[in-house]
Backbone and ligand atoms as CSV (ligand in chain L), in Angstrom:
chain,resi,resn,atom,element,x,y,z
A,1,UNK,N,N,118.728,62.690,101.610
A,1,UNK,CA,C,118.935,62.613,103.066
A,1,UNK,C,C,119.829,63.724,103.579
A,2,UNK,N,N,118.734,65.014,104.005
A,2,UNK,CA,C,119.767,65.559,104.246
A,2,UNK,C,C,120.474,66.087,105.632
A,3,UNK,N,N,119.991,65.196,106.552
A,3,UNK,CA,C,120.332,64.921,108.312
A,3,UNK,C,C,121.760,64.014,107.952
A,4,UNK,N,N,121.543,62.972,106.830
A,4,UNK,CA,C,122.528,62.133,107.149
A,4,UNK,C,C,124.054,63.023,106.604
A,5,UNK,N,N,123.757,63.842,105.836
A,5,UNK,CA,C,125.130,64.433,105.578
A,5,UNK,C,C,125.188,65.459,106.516
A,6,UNK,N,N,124.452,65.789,107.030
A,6,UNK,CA,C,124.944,67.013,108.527
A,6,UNK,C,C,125.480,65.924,109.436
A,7,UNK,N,N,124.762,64.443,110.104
A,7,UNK,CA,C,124.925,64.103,111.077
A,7,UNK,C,C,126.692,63.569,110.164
A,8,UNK,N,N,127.093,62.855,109.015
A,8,UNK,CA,C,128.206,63.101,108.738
A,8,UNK,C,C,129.366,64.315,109.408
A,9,UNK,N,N,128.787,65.262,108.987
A,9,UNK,CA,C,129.908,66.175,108.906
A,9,UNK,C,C,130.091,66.797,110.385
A,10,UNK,N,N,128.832,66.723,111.307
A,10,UNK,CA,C,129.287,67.262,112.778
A,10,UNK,C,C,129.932,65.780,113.198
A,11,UNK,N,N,129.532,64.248,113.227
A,11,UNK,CA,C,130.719,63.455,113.201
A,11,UNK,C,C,132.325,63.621,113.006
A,12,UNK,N,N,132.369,64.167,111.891
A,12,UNK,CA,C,134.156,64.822,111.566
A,12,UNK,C,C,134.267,65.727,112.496
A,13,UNK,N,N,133.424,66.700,112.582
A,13,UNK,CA,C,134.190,67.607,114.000
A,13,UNK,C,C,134.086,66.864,114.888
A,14,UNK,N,N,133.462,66.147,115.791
A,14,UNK,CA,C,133.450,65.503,116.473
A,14,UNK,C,C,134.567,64.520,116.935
A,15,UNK,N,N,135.116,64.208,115.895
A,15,UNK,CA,C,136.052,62.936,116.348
A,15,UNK,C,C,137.165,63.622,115.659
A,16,UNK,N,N,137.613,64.634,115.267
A,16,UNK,CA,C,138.450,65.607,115.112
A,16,UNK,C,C,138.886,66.288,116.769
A,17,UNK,N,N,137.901,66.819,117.003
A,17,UNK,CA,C,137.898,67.635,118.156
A,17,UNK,C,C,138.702,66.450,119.388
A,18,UNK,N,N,138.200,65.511,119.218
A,18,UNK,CA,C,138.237,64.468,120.615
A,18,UNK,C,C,139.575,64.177,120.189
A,19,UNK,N,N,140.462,63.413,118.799
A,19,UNK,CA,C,141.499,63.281,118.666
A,19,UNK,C,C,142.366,64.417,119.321
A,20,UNK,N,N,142.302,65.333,118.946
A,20,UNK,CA,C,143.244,66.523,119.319
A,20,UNK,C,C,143.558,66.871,120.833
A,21,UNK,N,N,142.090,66.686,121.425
A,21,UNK,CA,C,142.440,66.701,123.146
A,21,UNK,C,C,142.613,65.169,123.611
A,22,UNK,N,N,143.179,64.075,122.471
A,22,UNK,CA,C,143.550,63.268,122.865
A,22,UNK,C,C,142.577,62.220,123.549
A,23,UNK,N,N,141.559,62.155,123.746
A,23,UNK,CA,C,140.159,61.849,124.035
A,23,UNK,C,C,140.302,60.477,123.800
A,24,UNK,N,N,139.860,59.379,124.369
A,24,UNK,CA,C,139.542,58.258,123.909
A,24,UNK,C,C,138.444,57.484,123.494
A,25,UNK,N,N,137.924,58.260,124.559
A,25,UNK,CA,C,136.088,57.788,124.095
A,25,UNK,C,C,135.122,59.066,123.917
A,26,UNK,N,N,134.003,59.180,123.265
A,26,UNK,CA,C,133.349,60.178,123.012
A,26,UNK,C,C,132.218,59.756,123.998
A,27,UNK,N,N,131.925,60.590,125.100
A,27,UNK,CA,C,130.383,59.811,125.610
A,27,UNK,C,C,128.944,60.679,125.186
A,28,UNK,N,N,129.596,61.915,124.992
A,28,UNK,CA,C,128.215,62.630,124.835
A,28,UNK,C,C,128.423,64.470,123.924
A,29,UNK,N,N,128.044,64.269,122.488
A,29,UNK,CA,C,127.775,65.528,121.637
A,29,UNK,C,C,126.637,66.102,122.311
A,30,UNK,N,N,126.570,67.760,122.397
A,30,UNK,CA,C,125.709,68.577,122.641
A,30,UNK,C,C,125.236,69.276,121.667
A,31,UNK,N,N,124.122,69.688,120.624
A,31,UNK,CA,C,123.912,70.313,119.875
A,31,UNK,C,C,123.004,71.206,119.593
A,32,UNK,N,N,123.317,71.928,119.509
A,32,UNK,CA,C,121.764,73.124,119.014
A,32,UNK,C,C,121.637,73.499,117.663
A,33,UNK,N,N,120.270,72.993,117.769
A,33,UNK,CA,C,119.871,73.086,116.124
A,33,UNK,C,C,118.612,74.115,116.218
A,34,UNK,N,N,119.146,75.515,115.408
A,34,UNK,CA,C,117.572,76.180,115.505
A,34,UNK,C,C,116.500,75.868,114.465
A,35,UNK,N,N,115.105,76.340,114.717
A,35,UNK,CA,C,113.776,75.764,113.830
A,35,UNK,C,C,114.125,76.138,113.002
A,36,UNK,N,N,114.876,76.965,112.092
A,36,UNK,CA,C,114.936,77.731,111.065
A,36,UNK,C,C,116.083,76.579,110.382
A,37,UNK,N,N,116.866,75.712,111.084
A,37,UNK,CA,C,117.910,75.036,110.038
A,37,UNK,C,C,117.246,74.008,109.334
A,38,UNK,N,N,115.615,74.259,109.490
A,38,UNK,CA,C,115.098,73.107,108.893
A,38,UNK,C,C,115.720,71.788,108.855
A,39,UNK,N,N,116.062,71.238,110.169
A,39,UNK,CA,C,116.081,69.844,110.335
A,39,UNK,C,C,115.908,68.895,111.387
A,40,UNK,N,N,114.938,67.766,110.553
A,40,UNK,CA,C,114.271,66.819,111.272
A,40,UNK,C,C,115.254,66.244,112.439
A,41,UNK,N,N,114.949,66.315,113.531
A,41,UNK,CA,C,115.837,65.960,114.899
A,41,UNK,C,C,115.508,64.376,115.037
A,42,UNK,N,N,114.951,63.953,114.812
A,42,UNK,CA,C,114.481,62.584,114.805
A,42,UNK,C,C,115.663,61.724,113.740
A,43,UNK,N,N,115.069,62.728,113.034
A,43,UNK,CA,C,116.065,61.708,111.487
A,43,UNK,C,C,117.655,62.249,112.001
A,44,UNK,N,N,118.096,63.272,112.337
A,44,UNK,CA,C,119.448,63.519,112.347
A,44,UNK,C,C,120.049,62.860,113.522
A,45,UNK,N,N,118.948,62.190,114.877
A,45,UNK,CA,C,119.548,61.685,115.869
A,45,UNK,C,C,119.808,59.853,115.095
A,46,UNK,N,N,118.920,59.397,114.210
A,46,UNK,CA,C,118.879,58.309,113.544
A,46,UNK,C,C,120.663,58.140,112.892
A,47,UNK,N,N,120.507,59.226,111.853
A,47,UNK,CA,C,121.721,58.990,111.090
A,47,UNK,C,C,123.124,59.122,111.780
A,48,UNK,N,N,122.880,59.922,113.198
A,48,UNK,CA,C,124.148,59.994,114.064
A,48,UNK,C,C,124.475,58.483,114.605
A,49,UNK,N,N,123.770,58.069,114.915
A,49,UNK,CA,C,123.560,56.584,115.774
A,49,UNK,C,C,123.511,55.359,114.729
A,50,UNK,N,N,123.578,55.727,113.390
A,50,UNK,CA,C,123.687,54.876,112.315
A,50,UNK,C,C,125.089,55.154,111.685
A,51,UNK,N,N,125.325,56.171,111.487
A,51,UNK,CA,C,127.268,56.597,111.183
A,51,UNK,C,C,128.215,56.039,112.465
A,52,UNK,N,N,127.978,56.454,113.817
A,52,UNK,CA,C,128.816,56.246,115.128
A,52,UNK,C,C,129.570,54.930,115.004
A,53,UNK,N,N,128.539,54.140,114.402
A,53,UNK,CA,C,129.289,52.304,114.671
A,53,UNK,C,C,130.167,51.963,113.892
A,54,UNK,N,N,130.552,53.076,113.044
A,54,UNK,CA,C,132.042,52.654,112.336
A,54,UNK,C,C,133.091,53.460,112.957
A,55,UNK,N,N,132.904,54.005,113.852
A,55,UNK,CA,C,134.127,54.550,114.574
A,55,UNK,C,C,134.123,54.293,115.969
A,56,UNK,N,N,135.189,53.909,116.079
A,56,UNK,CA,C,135.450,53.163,117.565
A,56,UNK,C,C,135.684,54.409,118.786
A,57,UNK,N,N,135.784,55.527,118.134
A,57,UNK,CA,C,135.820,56.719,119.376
A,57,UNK,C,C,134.563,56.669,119.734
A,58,UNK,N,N,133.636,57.005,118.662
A,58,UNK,CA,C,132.509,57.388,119.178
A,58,UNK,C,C,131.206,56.863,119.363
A,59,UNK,N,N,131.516,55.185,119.019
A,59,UNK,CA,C,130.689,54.691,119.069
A,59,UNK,C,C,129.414,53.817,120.023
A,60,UNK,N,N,130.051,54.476,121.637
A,60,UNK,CA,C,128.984,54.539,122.500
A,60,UNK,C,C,128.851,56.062,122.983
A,61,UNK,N,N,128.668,56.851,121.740
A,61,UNK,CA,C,128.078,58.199,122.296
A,61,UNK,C,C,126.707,58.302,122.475
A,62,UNK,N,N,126.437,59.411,122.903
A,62,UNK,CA,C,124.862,59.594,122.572
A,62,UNK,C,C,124.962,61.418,121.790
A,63,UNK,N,N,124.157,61.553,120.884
A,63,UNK,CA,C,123.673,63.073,120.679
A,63,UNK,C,C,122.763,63.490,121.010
A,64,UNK,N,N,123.019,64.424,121.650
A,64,UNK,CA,C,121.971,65.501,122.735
A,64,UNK,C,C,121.803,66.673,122.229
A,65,UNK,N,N,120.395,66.854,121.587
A,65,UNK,CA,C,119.969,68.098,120.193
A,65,UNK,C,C,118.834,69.036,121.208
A,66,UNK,N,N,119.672,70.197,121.352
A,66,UNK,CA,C,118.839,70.921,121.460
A,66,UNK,C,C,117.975,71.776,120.676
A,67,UNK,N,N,116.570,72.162,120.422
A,67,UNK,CA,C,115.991,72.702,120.028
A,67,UNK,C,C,115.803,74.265,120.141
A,68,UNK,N,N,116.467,75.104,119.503
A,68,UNK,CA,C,116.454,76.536,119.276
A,68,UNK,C,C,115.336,77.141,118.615
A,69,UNK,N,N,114.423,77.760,120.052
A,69,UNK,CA,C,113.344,78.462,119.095
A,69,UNK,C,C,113.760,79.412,117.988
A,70,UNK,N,N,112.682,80.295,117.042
A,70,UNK,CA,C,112.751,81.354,116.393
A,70,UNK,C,C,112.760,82.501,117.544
A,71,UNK,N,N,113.741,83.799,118.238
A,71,UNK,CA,C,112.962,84.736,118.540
A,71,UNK,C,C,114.031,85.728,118.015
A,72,UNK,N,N,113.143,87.282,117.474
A,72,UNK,CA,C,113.279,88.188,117.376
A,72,UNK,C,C,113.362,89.412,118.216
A,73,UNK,N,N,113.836,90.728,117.706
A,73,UNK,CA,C,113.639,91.942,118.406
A,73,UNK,C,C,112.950,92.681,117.124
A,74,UNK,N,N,112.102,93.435,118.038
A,74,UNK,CA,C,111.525,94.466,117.133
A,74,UNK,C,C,111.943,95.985,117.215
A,75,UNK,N,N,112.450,95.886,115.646
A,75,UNK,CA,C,113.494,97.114,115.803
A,75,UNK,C,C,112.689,98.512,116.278
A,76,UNK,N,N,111.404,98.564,115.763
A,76,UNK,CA,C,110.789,99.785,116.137
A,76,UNK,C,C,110.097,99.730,117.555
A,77,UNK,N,N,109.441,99.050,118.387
A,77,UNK,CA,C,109.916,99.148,120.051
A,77,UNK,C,C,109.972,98.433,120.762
A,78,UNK,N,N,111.456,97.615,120.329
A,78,UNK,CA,C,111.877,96.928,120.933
A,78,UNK,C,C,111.653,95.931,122.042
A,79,UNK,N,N,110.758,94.818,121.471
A,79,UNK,CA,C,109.974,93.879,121.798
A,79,UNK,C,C,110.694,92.587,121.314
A,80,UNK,N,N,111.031,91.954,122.302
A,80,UNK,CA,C,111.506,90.417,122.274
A,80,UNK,C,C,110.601,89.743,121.892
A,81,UNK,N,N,110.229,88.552,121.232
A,81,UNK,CA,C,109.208,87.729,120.911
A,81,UNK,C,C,109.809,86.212,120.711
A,82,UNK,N,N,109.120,85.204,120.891
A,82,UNK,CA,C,109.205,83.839,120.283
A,82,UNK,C,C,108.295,83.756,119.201
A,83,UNK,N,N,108.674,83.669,117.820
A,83,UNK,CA,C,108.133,82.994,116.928
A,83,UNK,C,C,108.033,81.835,116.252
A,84,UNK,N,N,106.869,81.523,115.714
A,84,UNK,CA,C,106.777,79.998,114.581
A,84,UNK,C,C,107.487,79.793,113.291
A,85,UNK,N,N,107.354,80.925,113.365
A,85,UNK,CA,C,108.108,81.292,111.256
A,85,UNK,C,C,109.034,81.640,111.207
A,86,UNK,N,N,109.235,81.906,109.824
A,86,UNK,CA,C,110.655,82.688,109.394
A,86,UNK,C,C,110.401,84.383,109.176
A,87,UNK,N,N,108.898,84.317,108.822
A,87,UNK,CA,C,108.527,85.529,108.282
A,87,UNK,C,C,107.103,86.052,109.484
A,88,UNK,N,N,107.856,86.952,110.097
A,88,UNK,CA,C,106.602,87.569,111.188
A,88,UNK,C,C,106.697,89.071,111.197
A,89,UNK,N,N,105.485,89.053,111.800
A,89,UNK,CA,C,105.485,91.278,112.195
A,89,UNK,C,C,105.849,90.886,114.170
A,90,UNK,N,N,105.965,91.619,113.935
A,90,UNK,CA,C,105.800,91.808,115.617
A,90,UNK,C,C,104.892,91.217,116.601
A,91,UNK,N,N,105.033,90.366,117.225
A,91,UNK,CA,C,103.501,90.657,118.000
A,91,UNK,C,C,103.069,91.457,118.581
A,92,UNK,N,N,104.033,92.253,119.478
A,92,UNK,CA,C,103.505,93.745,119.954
A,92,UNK,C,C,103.111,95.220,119.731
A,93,UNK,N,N,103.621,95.154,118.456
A,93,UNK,CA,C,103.067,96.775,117.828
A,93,UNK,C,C,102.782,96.184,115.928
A,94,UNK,N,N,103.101,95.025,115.787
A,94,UNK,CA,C,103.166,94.874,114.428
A,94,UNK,C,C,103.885,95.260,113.094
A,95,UNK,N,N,104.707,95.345,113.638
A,95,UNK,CA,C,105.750,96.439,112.799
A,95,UNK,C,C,106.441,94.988,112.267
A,96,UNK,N,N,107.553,95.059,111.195
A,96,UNK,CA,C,108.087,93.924,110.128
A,96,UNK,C,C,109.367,93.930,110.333
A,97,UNK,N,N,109.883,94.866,110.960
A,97,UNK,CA,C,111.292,95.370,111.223
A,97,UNK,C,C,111.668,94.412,112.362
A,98,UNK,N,N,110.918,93.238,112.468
A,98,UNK,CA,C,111.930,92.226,113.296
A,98,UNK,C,C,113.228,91.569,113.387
A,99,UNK,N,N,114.132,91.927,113.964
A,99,UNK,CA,C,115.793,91.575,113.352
A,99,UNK,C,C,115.270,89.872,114.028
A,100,UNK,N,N,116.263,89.197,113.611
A,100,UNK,CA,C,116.327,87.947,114.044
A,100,UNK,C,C,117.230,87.488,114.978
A,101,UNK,N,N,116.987,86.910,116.189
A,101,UNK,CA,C,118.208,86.820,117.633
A,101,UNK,C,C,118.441,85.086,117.549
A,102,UNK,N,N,117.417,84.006,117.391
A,102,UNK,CA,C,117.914,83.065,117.262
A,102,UNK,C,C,117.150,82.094,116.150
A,103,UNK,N,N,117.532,80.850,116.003
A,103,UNK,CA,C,116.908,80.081,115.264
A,103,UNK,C,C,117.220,79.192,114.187
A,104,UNK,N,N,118.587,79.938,113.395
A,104,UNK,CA,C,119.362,79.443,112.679
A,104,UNK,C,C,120.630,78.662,113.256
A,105,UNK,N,N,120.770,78.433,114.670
A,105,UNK,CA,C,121.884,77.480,114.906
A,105,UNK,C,C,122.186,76.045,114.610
A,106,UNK,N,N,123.354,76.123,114.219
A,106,UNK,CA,C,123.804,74.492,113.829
A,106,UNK,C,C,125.245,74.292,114.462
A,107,UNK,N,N,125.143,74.058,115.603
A,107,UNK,CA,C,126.394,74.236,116.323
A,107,UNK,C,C,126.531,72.873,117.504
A,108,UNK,N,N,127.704,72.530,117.278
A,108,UNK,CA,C,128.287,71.619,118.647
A,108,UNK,C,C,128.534,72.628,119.373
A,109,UNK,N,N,128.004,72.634,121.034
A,109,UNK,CA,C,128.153,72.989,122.353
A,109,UNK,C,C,129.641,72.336,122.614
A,110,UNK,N,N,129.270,71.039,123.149
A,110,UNK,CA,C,129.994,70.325,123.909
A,110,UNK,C,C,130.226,69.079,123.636
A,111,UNK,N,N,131.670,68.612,124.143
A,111,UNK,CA,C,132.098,67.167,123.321
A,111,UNK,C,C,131.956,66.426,124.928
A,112,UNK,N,N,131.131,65.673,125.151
A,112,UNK,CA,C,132.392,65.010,126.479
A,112,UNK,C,C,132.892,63.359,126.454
A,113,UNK,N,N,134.004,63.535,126.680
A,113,UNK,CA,C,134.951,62.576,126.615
A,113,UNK,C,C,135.374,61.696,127.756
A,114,UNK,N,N,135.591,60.994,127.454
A,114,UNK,CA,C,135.965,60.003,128.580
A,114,UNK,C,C,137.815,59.919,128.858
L,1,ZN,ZN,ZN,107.215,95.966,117.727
């Protein structure tokens, strides 16, 4: 299970973060997860909402997962793209020299607190 040890460990920041600004209630995590972190959003909103009920900060939160496409630049002329994969040419000239701009995020945005 491996949502339930991410949705674990953004939990610890989570109720880390809220302790420190003194926070009492957690109402709402923001998250962006790109296609590339390979993980099921379904299952990681499950295991968040299955961990929450042992902690009394956060346990009428909700997690709010955003979905981060794949897109690239193409280093040879410089063509923005949205992709499916990990591994693409270009769509516009076909070239392989695509650097990568998003897709791999695993990041808390925003905590909000009550
Ligand atoms: Zn190109």
């Amino acid at each position: 299970m491996h949502e339930a040890s991410i949705a674990a460990s953004l939990i610890e920041i989570v109720i880390d973060t809220a302790e420190k600004n003194k926070a009492e209630k957690v109402t709402k995590v923001f998250v962006k997860i790109g296609r590339l972190a390979a993980i099921e959003i379904d299952s990681l909103e499950f295991a968040y909402d299955a961990i929450k009920e042992e902690y009394e900060i956060i346990k009428d939160s909700e997690i709010i997962i955003e979905d981060v496409p794949i897109t690239g630049k193409c280093q040879k002329c410089g063509v923005t793209d949205t992709y499916e994969e990990m591994f693409f040419a270009c769509g516009a000239c076909g070239a392989f020299e695509v650097e990568l701009l998003t897709g791999e995020e695993l990041t808390i945005t925003e905590i909000e607190v009550d």
